[in-house]
C-alpha positions, 0 to 999 in steps of 0.5 A: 795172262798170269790172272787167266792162268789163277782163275783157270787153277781155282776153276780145276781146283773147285769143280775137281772137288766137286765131281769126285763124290758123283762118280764111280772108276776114279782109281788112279789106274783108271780114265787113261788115254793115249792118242796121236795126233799131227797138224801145221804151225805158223809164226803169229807175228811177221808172218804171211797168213798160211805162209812157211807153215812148219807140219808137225806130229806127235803123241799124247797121254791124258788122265781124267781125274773128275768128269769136267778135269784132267791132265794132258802130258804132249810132245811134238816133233816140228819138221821143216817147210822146205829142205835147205843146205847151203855152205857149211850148215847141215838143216836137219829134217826135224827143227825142234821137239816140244813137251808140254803138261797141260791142264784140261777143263772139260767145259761142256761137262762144267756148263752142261753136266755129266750125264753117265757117259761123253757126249758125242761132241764136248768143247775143252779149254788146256792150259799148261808149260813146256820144254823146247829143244831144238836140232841142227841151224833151226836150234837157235832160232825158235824152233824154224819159226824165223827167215832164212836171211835172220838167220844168217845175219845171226850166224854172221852177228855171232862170229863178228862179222855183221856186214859180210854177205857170206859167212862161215859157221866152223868157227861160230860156238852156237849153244843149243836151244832150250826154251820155256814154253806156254801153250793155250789150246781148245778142243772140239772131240768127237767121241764114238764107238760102243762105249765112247771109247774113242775120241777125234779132235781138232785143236787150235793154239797159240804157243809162247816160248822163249818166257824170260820170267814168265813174259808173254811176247806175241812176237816169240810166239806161233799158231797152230792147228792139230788134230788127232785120234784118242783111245781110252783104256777100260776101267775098273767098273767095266767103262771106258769113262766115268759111271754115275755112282748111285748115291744114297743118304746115310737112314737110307743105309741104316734102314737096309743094313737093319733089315739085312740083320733082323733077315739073317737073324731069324730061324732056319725052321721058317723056310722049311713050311715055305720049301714044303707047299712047293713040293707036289707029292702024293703022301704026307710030307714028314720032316724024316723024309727031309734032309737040309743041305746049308751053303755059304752065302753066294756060294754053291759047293758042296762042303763035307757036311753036306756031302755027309748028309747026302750020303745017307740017302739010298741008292736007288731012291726017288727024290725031288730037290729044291734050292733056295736062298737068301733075300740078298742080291737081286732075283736074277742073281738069286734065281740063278743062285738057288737053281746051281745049289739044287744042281749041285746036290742033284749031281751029286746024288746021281753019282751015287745012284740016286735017282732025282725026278726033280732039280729046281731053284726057287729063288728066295722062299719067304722073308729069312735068310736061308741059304738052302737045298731041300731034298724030299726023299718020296 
């Protein structure tokens, strides 16, 4: 068990390592989960099959670190097979309560990939301890997981007495159970919704407890079968699940960046022949008929300079306007850009009487980076 456990540690270590440079959305606020879920145990050894089966229900919270592993943090509420009260000992209706923190492996993604988004049935391997406490006479003995003629051979045991067929437990110092506690599970998920968002699982297990250094012992141990519904929280790359970042080498970044530079570098005047062949009027174009309204890049507003500039059209004077913008960002973004900038200047020119036949964006107009509104006063 304990190499099991070392080879299931190296494993988490190595493929963790490996997906964190394949991914987008791995802030620590981002792949949390919270679900619940229920199911039955059973004791695993001396036991009849499906017999005294103890039902049980609780929460979990799991965290994605890598595509392929994670952390589930669990507890469990164990609930009585039956309602017992006999004497002097109170049963009550909840045995025991369970947490465990577990390491999870993904490993349809550790075989198979990570593809952009869950597939709509993944298969993972958990791992990891716990803490056991139990309630009421079910406390001292494994959590329910044992018969009700132990458990009064104990009781009488405990007080002296172990030949009696009767017992009196007023007089029995019983001290409370807390017990270590293992667990090994797999996960068969179902993942659905618009953006695989929720998840269903079943999950069988085995549970040890009572691990006196570490030990394993099949007979202080039990099987259960849970299954669940999880719902996983948006990210903040606008998923609900790890995105495949699009990864580029070094040149490649260079070359753009080079690009980018030698664009910002040239002169404003270049664009202006561009803006000019666009412009359908009947006499000459003068470069007095024009006036040139700047922008920040990406932006749209109006600064003081270029309401100053515009303010020296006529009221009353016919104009045609143009935006335009800098080779930057994609053409959806940069149509959209260059269509509110010429917007902009025409709004405000009809505040002050101007009268604009036309409001057009142009997008990017040659190969500089302008970021321009053009105003042809006919």
């Amino acid at each position: 068990m304990k190499k099991l456990f070392l080879l299931f540690a190296v494993a988490m270590m190595t493929v963790s390592a490996s997906a964190q440079v394949t991914v987008e959305g791995s802030k620590f606020t981002d792949n949390w989960s919270i679900g619940i879920q229920g199911g039955v145990a059973t004791k695993t050894n001396n036991n009849r099959w499906l017999h005294n089966l103890n039902a049980n229900a609780g929460l979990r919270i799991g965290k994605e670190i890598t595509p392929v592993f994670g952390l589930v943090a669990e507890g469990n509420v164990y609930f009585g097979d039956r309602a017992m009260d006999s004497g002097n000992i109170n049963y009550t209706f909840a045995k025991s309560l369970n947490v465990n923190v577990l390491g999870k492996v993904n490993l349809s993604n550790l075989f198979g990939g990570y593809k952009g988004e869950p597939r709509v049935f993944e298969v993972s391997a958990l791992f990891g301890y716990g803490w056991l406490h139990g309630f009421g006479a079910y406390e001292h003995f494994g959590g329910g997981f044992v018969t009700y003629t132990d458990m009064l051979a104990a009781i009488n045991n405990a007080a002296g007495r172990p030949n009696l067929p009767y017992y009196d437990v007023d007089d029995v110092e019983m001290p409370a159970l807390n017990k270590l506690t293992s667990k090994a599970a797999i996960d068969f998920a179902f993942n659905f919704g618009s953006q695989k968002q929720f998840q269903v699982f079943i999950q069988p297990s085995i549970n040890f407890y009572d691990l006196n250094d570490f030990k394993y012992n099949i007979n202080k141990s039990f099987v259960q079968l849970n299954a669940g519904v999880v719902y996983k929280f948006k990210n903040s790359n606008g998923t609900h699940n790890f995105k495949i970042a699009q990864l580029r080498d070094q040149a490649e970044i260079d070359a753009l960046n080079a690009q980018i530079n030698e664009l910002r570098n040239r002169k404003p005047e270049v664009i202006t022949k561009e803006v000019i062949k666009e412009v359908q009027v009947g006499k000459e174009v003068r470069v007095e008929d024009l006036v040139f309204v700047t922008f920040a890049q990406g932006k749209y507003n109006l600064t003081n300079d270029a309401k100053a500039a515009l303010d020296k059209v006529k009221e009353g004077a016919h104009v045609q306007v143009v935006g335009t913008c800098s080779p930057e960002g994609s053409k959806e973004l940069n149509d959209r850009l260059s269509q509110n900038r010429a917007n902009a200047v025409a709004d405000y020119l009809k505040g002050r009487g101007v009268i604009v036949d036309e409001a057009i964006g142009k997008g990017v107009q040659g190969t500089t980076s302008n970021r321009l509104a053009i105003v042809y006063v006919k």
